[in-house]
OpenMM code with the backbone's topology and positions (N, CA, C; nanometers):
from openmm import Vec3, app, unit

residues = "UNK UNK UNK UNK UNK UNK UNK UNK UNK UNK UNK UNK UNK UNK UNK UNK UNK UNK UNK UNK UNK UNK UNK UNK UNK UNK UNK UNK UNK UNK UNK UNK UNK UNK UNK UNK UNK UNK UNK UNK UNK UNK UNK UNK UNK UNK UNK UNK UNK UNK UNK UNK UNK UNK UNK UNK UNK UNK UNK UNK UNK UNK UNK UNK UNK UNK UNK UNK UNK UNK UNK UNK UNK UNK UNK UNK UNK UNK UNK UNK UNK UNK UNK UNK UNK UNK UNK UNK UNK UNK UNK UNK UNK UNK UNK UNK UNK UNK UNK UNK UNK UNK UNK UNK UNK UNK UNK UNK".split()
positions = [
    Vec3(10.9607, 7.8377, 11.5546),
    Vec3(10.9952, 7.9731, 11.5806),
    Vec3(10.9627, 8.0006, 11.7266),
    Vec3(11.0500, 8.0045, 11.8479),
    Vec3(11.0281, 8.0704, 11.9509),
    Vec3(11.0434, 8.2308, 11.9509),
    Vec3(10.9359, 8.3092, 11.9785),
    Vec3(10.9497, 8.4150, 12.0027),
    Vec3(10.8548, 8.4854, 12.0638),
    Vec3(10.9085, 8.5972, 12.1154),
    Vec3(10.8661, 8.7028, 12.2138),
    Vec3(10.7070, 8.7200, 12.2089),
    Vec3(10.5717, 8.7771, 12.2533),
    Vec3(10.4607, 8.7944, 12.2571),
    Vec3(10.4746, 8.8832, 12.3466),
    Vec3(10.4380, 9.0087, 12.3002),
    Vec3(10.4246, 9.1460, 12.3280),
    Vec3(10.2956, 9.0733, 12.4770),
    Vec3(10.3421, 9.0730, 12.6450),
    Vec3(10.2287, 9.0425, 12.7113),
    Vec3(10.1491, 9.1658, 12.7330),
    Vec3(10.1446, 9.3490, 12.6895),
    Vec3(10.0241, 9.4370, 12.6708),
    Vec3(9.9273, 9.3918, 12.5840),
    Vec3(9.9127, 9.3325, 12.5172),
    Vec3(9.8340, 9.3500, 12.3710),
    Vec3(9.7574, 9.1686, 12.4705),
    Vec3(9.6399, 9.1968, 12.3793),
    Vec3(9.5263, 9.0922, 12.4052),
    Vec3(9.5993, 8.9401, 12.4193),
    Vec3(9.6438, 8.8962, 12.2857),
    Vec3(9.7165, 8.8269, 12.2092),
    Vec3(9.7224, 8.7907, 12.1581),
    Vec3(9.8461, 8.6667, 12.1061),
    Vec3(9.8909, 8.6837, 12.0153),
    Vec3(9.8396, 8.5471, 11.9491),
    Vec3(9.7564, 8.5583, 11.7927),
    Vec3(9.6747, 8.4693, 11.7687),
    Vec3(9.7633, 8.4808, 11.6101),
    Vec3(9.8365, 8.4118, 11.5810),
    Vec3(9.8780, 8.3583, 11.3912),
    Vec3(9.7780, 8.3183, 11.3139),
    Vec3(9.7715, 8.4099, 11.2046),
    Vec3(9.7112, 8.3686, 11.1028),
    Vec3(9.7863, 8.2550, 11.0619),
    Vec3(9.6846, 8.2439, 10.8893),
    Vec3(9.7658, 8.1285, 10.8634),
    Vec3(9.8783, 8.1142, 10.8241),
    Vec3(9.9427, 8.2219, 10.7496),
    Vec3(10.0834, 8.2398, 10.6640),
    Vec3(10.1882, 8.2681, 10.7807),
    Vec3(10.1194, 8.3139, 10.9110),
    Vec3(10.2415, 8.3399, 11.0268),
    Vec3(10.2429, 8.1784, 11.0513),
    Vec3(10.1233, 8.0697, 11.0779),
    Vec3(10.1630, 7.9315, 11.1144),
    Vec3(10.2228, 7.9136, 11.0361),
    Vec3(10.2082, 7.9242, 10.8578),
    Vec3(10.3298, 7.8281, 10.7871),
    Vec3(10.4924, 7.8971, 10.7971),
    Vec3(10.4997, 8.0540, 10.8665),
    Vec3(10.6384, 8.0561, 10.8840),
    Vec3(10.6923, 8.0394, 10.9861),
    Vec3(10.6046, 7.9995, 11.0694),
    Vec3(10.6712, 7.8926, 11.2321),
    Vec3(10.6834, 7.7856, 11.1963),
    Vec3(10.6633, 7.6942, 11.1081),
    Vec3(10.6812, 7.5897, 11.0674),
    Vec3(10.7901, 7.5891, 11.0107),
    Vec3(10.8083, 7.6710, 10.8965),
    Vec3(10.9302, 7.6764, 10.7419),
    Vec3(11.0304, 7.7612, 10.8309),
    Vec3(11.0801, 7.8689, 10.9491),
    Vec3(11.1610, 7.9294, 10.9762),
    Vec3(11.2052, 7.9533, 11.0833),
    Vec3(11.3266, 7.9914, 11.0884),
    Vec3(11.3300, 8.0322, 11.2590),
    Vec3(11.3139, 8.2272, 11.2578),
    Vec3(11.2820, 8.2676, 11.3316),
    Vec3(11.2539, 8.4126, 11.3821),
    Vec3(11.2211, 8.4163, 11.4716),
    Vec3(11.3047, 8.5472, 11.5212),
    Vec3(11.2618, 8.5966, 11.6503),
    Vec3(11.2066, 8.7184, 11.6526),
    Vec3(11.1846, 8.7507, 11.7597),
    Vec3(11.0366, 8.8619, 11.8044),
    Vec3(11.1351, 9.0204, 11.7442),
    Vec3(11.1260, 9.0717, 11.6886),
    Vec3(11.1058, 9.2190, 11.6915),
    Vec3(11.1005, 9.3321, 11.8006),
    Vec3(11.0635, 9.3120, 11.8766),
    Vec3(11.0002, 9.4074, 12.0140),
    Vec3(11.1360, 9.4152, 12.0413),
    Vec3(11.1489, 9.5330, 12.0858),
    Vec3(11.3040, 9.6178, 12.1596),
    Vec3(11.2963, 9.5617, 12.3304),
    Vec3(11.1691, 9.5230, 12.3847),
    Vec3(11.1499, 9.4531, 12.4486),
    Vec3(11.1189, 9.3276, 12.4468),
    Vec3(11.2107, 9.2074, 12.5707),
    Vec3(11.1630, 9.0704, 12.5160),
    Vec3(11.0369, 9.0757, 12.6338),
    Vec3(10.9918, 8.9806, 12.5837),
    Vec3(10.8410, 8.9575, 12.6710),
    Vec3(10.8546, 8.8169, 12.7397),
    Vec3(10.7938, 8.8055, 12.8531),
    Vec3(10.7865, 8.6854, 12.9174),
    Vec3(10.7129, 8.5555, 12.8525),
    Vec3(10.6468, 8.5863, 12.7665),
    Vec3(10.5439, 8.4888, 12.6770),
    Vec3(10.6095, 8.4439, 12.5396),
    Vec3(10.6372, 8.3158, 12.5400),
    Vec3(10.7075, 8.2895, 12.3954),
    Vec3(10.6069, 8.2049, 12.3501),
    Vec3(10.6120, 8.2163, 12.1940),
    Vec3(10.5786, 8.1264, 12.0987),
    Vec3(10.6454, 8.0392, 12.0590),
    Vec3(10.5715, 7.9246, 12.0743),
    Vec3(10.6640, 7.7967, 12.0302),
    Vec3(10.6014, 7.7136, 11.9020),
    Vec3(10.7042, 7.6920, 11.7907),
    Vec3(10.6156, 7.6768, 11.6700),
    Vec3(10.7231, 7.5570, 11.6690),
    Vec3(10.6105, 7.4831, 11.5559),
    Vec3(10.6934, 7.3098, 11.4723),
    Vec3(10.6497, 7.2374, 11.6264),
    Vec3(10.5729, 7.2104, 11.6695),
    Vec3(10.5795, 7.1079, 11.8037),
    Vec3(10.5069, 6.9580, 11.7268),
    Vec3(10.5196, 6.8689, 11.8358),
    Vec3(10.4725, 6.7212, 11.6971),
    Vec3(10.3067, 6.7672, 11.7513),
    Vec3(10.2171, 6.7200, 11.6533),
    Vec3(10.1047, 6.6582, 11.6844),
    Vec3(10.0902, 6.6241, 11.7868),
    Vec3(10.1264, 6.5383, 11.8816),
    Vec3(10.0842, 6.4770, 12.0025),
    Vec3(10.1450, 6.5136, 12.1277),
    Vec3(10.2062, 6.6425, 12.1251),
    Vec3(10.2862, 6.7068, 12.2273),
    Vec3(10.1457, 6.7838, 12.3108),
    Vec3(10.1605, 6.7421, 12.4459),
    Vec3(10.1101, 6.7826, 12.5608),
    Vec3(10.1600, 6.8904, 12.6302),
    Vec3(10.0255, 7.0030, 12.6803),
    Vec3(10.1336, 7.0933, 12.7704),
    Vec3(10.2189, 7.0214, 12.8556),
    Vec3(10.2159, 6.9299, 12.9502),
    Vec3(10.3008, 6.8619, 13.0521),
    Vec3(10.4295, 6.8277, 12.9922),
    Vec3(10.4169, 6.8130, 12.8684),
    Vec3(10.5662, 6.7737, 12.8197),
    Vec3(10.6130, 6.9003, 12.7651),
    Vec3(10.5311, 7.0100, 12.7297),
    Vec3(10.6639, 7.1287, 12.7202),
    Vec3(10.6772, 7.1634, 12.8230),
    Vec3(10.5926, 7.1551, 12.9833),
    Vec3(10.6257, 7.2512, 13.0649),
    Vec3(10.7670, 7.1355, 13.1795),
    Vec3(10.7914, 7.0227, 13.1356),
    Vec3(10.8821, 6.9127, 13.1519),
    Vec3(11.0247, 7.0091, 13.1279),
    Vec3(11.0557, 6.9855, 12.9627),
    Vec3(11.1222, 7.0672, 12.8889),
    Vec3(11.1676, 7.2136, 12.9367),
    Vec3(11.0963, 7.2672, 12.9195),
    Vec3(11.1168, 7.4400, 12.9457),
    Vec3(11.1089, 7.4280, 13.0904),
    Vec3(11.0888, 7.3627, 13.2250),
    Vec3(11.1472, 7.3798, 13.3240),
    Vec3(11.2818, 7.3057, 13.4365),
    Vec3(11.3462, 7.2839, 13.2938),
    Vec3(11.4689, 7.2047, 13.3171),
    Vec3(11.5618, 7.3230, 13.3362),
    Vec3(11.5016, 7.4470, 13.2224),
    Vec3(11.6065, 7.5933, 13.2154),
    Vec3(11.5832, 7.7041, 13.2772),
    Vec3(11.4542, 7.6873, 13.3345),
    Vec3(11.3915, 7.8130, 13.3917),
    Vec3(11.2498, 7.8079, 13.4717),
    Vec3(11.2003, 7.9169, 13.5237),
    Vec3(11.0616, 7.9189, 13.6288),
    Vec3(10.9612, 7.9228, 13.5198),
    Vec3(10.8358, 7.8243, 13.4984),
    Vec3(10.7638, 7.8410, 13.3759),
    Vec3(10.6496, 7.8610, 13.5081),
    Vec3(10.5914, 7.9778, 13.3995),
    Vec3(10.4108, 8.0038, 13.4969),
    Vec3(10.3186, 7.9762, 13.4521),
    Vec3(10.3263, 7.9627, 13.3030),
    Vec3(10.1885, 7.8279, 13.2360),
    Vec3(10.2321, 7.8279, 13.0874),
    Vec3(10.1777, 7.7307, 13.0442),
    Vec3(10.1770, 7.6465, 12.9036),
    Vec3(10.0672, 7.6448, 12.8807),
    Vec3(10.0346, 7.6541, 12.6870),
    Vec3(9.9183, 7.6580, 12.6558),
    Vec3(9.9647, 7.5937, 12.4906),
    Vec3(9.9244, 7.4474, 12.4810),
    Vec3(9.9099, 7.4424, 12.3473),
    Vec3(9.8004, 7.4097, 12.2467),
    Vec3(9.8065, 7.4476, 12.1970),
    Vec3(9.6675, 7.4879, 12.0994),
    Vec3(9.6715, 7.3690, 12.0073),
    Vec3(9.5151, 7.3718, 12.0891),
    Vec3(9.4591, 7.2081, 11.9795),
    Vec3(9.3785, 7.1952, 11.8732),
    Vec3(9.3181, 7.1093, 11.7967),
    Vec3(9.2359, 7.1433, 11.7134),
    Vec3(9.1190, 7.0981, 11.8063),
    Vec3(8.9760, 7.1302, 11.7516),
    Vec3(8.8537, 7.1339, 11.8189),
    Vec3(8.8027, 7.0044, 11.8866),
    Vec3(8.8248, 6.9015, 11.8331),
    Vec3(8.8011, 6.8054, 11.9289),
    Vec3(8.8955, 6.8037, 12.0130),
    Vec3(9.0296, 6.8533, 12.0251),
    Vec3(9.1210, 6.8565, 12.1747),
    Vec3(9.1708, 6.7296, 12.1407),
    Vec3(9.1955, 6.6501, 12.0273),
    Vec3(9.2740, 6.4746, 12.0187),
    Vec3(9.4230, 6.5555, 11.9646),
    Vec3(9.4479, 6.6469, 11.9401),
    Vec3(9.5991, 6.6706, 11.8678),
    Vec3(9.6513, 6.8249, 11.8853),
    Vec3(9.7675, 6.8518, 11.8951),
    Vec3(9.7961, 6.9722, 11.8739),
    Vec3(9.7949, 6.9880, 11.7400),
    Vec3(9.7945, 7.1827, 11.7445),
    Vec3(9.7896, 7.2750, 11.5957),
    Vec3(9.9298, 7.2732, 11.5452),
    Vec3(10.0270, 7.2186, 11.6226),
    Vec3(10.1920, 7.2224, 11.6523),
    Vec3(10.2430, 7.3932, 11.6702),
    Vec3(10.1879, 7.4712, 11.7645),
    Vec3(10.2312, 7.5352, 11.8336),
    Vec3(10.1680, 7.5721, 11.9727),
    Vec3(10.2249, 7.6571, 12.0786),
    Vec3(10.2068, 7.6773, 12.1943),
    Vec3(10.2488, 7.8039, 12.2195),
    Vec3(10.2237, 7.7987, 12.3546),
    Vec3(10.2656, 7.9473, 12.4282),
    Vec3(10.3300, 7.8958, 12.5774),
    Vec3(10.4791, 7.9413, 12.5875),
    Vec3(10.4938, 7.9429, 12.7646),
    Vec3(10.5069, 8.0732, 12.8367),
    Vec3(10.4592, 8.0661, 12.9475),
    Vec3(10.5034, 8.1926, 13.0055),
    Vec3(10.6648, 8.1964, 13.0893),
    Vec3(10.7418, 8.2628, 13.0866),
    Vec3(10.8806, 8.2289, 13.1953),
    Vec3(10.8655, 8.3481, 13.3406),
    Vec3(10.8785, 8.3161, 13.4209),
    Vec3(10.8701, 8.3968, 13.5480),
    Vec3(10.9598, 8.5190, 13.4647),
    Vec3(11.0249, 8.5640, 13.4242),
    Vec3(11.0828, 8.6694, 13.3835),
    Vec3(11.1404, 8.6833, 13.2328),
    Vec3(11.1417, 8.7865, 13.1978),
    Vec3(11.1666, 8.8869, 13.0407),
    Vec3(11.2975, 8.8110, 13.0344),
    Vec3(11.4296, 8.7890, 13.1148),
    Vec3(11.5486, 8.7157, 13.1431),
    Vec3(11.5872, 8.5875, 13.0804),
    Vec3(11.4567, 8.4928, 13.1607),
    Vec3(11.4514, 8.3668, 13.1723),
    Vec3(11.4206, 8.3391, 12.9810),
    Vec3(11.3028, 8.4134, 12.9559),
    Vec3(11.2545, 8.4193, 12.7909),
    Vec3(11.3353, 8.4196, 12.7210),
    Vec3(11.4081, 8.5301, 12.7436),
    Vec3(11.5604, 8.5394, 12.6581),
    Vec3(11.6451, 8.4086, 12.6738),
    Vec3(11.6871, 8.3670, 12.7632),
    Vec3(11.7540, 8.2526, 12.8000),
    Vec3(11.6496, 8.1349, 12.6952),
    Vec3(11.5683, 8.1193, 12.7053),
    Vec3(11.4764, 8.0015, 12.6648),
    Vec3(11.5292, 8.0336, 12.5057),
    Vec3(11.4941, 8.1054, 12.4344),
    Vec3(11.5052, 8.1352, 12.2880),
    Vec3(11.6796, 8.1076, 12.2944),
    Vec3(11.7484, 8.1605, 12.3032),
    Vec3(11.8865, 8.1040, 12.2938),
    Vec3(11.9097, 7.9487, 12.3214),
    Vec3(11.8528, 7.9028, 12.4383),
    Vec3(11.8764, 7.7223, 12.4137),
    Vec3(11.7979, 7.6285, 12.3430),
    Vec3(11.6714, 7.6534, 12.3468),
    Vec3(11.6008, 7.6237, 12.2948),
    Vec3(11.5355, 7.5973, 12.1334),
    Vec3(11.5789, 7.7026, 12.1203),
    Vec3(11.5596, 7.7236, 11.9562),
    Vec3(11.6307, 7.6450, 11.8616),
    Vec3(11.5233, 7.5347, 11.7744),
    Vec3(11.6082, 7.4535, 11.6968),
    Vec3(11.6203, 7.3268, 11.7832),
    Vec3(11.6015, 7.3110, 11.9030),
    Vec3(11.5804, 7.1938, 12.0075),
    Vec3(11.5042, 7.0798, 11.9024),
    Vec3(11.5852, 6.9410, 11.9115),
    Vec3(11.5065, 6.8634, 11.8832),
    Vec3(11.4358, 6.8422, 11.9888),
    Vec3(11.3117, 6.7516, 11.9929),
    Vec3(11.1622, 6.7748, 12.0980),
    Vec3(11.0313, 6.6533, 12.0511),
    Vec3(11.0683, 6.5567, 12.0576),
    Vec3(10.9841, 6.4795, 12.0303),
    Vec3(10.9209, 6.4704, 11.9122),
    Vec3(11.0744, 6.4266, 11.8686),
    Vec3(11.0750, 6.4546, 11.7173),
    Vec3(11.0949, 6.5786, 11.6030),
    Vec3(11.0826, 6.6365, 11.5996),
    Vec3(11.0825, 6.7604, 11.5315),
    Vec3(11.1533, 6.8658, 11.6232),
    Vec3(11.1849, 6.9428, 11.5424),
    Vec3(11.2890, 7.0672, 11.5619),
    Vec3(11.2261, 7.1853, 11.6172),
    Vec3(11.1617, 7.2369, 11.7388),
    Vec3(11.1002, 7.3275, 11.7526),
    Vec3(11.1458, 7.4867, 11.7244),
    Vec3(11.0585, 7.5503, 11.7214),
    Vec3(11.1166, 7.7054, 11.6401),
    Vec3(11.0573, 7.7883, 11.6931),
] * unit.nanometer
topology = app.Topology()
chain = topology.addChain("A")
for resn in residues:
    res = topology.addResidue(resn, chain)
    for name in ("N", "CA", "C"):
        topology.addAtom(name, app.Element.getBySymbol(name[0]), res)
């Protein structure tokens, strides 16, 4: 599931039933505004920020990547966060992106 992250609000942290529907679905953000910060859900296990910020700056200006590991830091949670230089670029990212195969798996 790529989608929008409201960037006012602290952020944006998934419980667990929001991780299993980034996994099981595609959806997008709600907000009447898109936000520069997307969520990127379904990523493999062993995906590195350097390889989404590879990816996502083939289409656009990325200003940081963040993917979330489990506590020893050996694997991703299989999701992330990018930032895109603009609300534009975000939009653009979720339209190509979404459903991208990605090192294996189908990101969402």
């Amino acid at each position: 599931m790529i989608i929008s992250v409201d960037h006012k609000s602290n952020q944006f942290e998934p419980n667990s039933q929001q991780q299993q529907q980034a996994t099981n679905s595609i959806a997008f953000s709600q907000h009447t505004k898109m936000s520069r910060v997307l969520f990127i859900g379904n990523l493999s296990y062993f995906c590195e920020e350097q390889h989404l910020w590879e990816l996502f700056s083939e289409y656009g200006c990325v200003e940081a990547v963040r993917v979330v590991q489990n506590v020893e830091k050996t694997k991703s949670l299989m999701y992330g966060f990018i930032t895109m230089s603009s609300n534009q670029e975000a939009a653009q990212m979720v339209d190509l992106l979404d459903g991208h195969l990605f090192m294996g798996r189908k990101i969402k």
